[in-house]
C-alpha positions in Angstrom: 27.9 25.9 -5.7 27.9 22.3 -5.0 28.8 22.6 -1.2 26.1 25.0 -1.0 23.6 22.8 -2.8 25.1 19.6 -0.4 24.9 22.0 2.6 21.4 22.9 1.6 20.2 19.0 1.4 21.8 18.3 4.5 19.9 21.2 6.3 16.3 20.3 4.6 17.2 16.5 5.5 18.1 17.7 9.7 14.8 19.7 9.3 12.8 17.4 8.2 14.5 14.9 10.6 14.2 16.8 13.6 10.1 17.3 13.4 10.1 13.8 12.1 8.8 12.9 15.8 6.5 15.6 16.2 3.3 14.3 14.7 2.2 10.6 14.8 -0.9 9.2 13.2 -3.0 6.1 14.6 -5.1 3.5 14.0 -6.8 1.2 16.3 -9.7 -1.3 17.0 -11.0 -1.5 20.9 -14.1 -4.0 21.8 -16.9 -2.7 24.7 -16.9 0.5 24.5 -18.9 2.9 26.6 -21.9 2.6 24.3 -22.2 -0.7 24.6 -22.5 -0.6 28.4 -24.5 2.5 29.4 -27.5 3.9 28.2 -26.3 5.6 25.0 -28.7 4.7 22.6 -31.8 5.9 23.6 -33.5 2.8 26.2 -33.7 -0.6 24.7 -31.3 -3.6 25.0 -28.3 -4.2 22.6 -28.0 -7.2 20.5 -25.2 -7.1 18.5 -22.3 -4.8 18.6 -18.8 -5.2 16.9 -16.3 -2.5 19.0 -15.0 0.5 17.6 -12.8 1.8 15.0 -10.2 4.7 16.7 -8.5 7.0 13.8 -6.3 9.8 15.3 -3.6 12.5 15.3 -1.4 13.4 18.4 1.0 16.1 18.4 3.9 15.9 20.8 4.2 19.5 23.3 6.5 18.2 25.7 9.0 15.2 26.0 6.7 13.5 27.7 3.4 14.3 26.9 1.0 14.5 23.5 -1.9 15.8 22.7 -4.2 15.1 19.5 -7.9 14.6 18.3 -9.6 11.3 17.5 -12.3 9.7 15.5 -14.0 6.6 16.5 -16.9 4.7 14.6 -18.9 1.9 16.2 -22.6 0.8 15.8 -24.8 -1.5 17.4 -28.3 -3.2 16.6 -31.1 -4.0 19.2 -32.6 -7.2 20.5 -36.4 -7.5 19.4 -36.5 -5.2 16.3 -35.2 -6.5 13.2 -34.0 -3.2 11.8 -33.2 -0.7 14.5 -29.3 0.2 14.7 -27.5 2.3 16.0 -24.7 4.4 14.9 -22.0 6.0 17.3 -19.5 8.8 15.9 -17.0 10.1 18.7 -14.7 12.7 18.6 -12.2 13.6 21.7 -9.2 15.3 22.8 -6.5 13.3 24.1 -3.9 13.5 26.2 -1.2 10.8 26.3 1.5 10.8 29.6 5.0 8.7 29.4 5.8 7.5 32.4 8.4 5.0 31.9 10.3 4.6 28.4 13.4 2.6 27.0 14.9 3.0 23.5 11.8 0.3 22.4 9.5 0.3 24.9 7.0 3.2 26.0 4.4 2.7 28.9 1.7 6.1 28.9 -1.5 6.6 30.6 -4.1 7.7 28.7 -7.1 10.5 29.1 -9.5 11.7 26.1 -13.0 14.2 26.7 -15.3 14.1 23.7 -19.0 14.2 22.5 -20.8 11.0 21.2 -22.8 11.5 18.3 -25.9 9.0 18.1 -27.4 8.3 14.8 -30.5 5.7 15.9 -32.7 4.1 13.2 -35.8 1.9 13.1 -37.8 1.4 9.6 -38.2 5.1 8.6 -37.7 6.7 11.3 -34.1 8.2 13.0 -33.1 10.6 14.9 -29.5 11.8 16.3 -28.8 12.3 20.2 -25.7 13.3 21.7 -23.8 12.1 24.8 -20.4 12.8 27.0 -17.9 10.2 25.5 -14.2 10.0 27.6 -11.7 7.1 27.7 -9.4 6.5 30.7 -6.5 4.4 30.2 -3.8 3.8 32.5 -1.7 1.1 31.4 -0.6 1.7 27.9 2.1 0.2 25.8 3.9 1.1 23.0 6.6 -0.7 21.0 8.4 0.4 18.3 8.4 -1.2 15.1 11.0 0.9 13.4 11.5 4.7 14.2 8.3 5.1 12.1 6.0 2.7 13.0 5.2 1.6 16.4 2.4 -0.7 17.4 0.2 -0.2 20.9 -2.1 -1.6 23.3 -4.3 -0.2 26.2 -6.3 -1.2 29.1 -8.8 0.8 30.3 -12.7 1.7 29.5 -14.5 5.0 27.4 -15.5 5.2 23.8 -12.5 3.5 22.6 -12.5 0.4 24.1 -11.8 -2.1 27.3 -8.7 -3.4 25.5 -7.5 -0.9 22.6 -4.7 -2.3 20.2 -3.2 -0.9 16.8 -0.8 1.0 15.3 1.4 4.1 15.1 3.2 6.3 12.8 5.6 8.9 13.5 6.0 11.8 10.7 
């Protein structure tokens, strides 16, 4: 009974091993995004805007290639009204390629189609538009931290960022 119960472990632990690389979640900050510098808000100049806020899943389908969703938050205010913002909320598919890899060291391009959600207010009045959102990377680097956690950075331009850093982890 023991060597089954040991056997048992051992298979749950290889299981649970084995898909351990499957699915990795990611967090990231990127700074001028693509609603900074095109018309996504509606006309009118931006004054002040802070980057954006990338939350995501990916899910490995091939050796060298993942796919996954992400969420990315950003807002803005304009020049010459005191209380008009604007509010960005961008979801995408993603597609992440290896090209070159070591056992630390991962460079990828990057590829992600979405929708832009635009929440613009002024005083009482709002209203919500929506726009194509994409980011193209192609130089991306990953380096792993530990076999769980891994940190990035990108270079490239879309929703998410001219530069994109943050981190990684493998479940």
């Amino acid at each position: 009974m023991k060597k089954f119960l040991l056997v048992m472990c051992a298979v749950l632990g290889l299981a649970f091993g084995a898909s351990a690389q499957k699915t990795q979640l990611q967090i990231g900050y990127g700074g001028y995004t693509q609603m900074d510098c095109t018309d996504m808000h509606d006309g009118g100049s931006i004054n002040n805007a802070w980057g954006a806020l990338t939350a995501g899943i990916n899910f490995k389908v091939a050796p060298s290639f993942t796919l996954g969703f992400t969420y990315t938050f950003s807002s803005a205010s304009y020049k010459h009204h005191d209380d008009a913002n604007a509010y960005y909320h961008v979801v995408m598919l993603n597609g992440k390629y290896d090209y070159w890899r070591n056992s630390i060291v991962k460079l990828y391009a990057h590829g992600a189609v979405g929708v832009d959600i635009t929440h613009m207010t002024h005083d009482d009045w709002s209203k919500n538009k929506s726009y194509f959102a994409f980011q193209v990377s192609p130089l991306g680097a990953e380096v792993g931290l530990s076999r769980v956690a891994s940190m990035f950075g990108e270079l490239g331009f879309g929703a998410q960022g001219l530069m994109q850093v943050g981190f990684r982890l493998n479940l």
